[in-house]
C-alpha positions as CSV (number, residue, x, y, z in Angstrom):
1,X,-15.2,151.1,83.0
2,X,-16.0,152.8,85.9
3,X,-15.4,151.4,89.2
4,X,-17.3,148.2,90.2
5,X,-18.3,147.1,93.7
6,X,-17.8,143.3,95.4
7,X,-21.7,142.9,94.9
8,X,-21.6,143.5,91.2
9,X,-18.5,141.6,90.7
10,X,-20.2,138.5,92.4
11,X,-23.5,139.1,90.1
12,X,-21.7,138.7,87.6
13,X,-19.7,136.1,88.2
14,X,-22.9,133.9,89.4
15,X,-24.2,135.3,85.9
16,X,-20.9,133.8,84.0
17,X,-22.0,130.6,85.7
18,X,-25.4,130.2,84.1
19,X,-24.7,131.5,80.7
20,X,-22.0,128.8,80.4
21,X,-23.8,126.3,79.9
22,X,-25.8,128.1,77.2
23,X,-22.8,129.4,75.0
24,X,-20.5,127.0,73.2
25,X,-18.1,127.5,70.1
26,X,-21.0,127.1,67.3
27,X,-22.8,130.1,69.2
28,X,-23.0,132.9,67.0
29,X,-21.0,136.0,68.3
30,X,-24.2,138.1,68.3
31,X,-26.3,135.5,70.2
32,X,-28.0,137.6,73.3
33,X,-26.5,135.0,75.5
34,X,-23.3,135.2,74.0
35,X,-23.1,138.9,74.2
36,X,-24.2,138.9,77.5
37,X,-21.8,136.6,78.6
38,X,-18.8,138.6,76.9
39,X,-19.8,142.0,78.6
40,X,-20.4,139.8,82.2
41,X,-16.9,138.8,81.7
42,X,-15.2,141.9,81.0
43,X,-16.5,143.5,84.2
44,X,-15.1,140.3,86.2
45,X,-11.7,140.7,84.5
46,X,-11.7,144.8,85.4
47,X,-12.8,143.6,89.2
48,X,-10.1,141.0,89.5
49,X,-7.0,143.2,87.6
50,X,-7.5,146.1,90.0
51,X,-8.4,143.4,93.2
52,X,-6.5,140.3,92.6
53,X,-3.5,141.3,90.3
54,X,-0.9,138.8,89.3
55,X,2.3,139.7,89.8
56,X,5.0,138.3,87.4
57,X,6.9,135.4,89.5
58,X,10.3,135.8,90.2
59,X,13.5,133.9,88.4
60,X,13.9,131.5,91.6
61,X,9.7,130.8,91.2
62,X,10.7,130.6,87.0
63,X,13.2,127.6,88.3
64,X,11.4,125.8,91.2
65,X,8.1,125.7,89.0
66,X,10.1,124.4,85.6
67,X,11.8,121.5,88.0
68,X,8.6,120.6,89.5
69,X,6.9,120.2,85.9
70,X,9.9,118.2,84.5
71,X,10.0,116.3,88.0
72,X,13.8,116.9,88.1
73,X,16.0,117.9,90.4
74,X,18.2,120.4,91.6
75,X,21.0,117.9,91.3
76,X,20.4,117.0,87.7
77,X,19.6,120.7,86.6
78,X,23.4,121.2,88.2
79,X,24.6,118.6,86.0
80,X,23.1,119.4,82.8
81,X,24.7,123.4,83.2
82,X,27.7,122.6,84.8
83,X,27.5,124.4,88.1
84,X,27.4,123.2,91.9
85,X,24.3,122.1,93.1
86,X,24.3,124.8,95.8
87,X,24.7,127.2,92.9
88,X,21.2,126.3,92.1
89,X,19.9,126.4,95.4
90,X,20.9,129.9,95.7
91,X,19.5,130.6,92.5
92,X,15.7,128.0,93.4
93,X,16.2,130.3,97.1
94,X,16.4,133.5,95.4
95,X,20.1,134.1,97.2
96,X,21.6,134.5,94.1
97,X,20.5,135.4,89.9
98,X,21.9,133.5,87.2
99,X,24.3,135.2,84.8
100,X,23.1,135.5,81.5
101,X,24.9,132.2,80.2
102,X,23.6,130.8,82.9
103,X,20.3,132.1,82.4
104,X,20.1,131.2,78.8
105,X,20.9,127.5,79.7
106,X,18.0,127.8,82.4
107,X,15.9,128.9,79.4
108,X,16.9,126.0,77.5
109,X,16.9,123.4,79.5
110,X,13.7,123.8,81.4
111,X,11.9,125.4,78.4
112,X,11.4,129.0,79.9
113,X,10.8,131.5,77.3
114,X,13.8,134.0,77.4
115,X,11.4,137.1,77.7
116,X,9.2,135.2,81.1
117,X,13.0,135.0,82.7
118,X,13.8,138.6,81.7
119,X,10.5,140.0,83.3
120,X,8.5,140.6,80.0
């Protein structure tokens, strides 16, 4: 896809906005609307991939963001893997990565697929 400007990126993401309402999951895939609504969408994913890319988050952001959804600490996350709770900080801080026992225990006990904490 060639390169598209702010103008038509914001066309078509006003355009997303009214065909929304017209395209549902019993719409047939060759529905004008529903066509129309697939291409509109593949230029505003092109737009935001080259203009708003999402990085992958670090192992301390992997951590800090797995606490905050269990609503645990970095106290009990200490606890459960056997290391100092300044051990964690430094990993939650980014001073320091966990080994990779370590790092397998993160993975287990805050549910973070082993390939998101390797970078994948």
């Amino acid at each position: 896809m060639k390169n598209i400007t702010k103008e038509q990126y914001e066309f078509a993401q006003a355009r997303i906005e009214e065909l929304l309402p017209l395209v549902d999951d019993n719409t047939p895939a060759n529905d004008r609307n529903a066509v129309e609504l697939t291409m509109v969408s593949d230029v505003v994913i092109e737009y935001e991939k080259e203009h708003y890319p999402i990085s992958k988050p670090s192992i301390s952001q992997l951590i800090q963001t797995s606490l905050d959804e269990k609503n645990m600490s970095q106290k009990q996350l200490a606890t459960e893997i056997g290391v100092s709770p300044s051990r964690i900080s430094d990993y939650v801080s980014g001073r320091a990565e966990p080994t990779l026992k370590i790092a397998r225990m993160l993975c287990s006990i805050l549910n973070i697929p082993p390939s998101v904490m390797l970078g994948f």
